[in-house]
N, C-alpha and C positions, 0 to 999 in steps of 0.2 A: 504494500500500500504506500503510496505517494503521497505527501501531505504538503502541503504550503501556506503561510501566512500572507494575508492584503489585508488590509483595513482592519485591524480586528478581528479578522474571518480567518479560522481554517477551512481549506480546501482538501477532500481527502479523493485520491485518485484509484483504482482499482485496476491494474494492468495486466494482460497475459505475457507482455514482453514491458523489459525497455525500454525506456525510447530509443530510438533508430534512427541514429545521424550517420549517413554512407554518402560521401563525394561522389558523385555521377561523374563520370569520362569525361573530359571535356568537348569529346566527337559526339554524345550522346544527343539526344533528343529528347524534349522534352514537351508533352503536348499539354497543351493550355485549355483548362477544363473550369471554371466555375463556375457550379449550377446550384441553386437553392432546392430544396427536396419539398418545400411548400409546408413546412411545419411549424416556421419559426417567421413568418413576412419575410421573410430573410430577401429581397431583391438587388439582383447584379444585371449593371448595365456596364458593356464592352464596346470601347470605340478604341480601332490603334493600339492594341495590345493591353491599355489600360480599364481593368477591371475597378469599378466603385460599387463597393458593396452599401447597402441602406435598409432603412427597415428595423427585421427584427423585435425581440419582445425586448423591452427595458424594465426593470422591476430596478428599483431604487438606483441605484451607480452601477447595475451592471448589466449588459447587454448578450441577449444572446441569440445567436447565428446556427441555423442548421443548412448541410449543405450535403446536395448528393454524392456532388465532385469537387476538389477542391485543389487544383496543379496550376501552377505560374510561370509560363514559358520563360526562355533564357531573354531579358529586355521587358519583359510584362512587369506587369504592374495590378498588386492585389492593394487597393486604398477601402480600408474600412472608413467610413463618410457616419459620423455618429456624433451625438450632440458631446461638448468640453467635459461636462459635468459624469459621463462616463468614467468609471477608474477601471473593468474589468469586461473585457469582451469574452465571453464562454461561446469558443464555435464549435460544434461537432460536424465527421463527414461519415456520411452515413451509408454510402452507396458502393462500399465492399473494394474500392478501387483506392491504392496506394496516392498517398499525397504528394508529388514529385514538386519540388519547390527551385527555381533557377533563376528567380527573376526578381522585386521586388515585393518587399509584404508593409505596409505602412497604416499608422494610426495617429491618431488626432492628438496633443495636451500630452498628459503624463499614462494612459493608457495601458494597462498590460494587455494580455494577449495570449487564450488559452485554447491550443488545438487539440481535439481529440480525435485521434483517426485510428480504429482498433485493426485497419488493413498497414498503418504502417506509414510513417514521414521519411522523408527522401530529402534534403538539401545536396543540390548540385554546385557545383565551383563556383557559379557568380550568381547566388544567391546572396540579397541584399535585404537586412531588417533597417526600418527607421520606427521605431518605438519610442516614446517617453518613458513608458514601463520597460515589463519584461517580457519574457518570450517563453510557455511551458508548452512543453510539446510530450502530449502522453499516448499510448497507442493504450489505454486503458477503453473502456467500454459504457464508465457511469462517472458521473460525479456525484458526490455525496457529500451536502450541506452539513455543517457543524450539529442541526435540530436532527441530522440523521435521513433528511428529506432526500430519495433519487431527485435527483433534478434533471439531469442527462441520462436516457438510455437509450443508446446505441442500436440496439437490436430490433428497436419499436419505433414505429412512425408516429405513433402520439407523444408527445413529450408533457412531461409537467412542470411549467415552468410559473 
């Protein structure tokens, strides 16, 4: 189990693996996927390789993102577009397909930024973060609130957020 401190809050993580940081070739390819899985308002709109993410549920300072697919070609551009008052973005990817990340991931203020993709993360060579916060990257399946509450499950299209 994975745990982390934000504001006052522990975050407790539940993983089958590690997270999984592996350098892509730099001949590789990488294809540019992000799609909302319609659970969370979660809407991306792409123009020239730049992905702005919007939407989403917001429950007090933290916002959260469900996504089917979730990969940033080499030169893309993944911008979460979220109100300042945000301190903790919770995205999950839910669609069974490995996260390959090569490109840019960016957030608004002081922001953290928590991925959960239980098929697995991928940072390739010129992969680029611009955060205020930080960056948790877990191939766990749930997150589970301090009160004990699932809040992420992975394996279900309903979420309770």
């Amino acid at each position: 189990m994975l745990s982390a401190n934000f504001g006052g809050y522990r975050y407790k993580f539940t993983a089958t693996l590690t997270i999984i940081l592996i350098m892509l070739d730099s001949n590789s390819t990488v294809q540019a996927q992000i799609v909302g899985d319609n659970t969370a308002k979660t809407q991306v709109q792409t123009d020239r390789g730049v992905s702005v993410i919007t939407g989403g549920i917001q429950s007090g300072k933290n916002l959260f993102h469900s996504f089917e697919q979730f990969s940033v070609v080499t030169g893309g551009v993944a911008n979460f577009d979220h109100a300042l008052e945000v301190e903790n973005i919770f995205s999950r990817v839910t669609g069974g397909a490995v996260s390959e990340l090569d490109g840019l991931i960016q957030t608004q203020g002081d922001t953290s930024l928590f991925l959960l993709n239980p098929a697995g993360v991928v940072f390739g060579a010129n992969a680029q973060l611009d955060l205020g916060g930080s960056l948790i990257v877990s191939t766990g399946d749930r997150l589970i609130l301090p009160t004990g509450q699932n809040l992420v499950r992975l394996h279900q299209k309903v979420s309770r957020y």
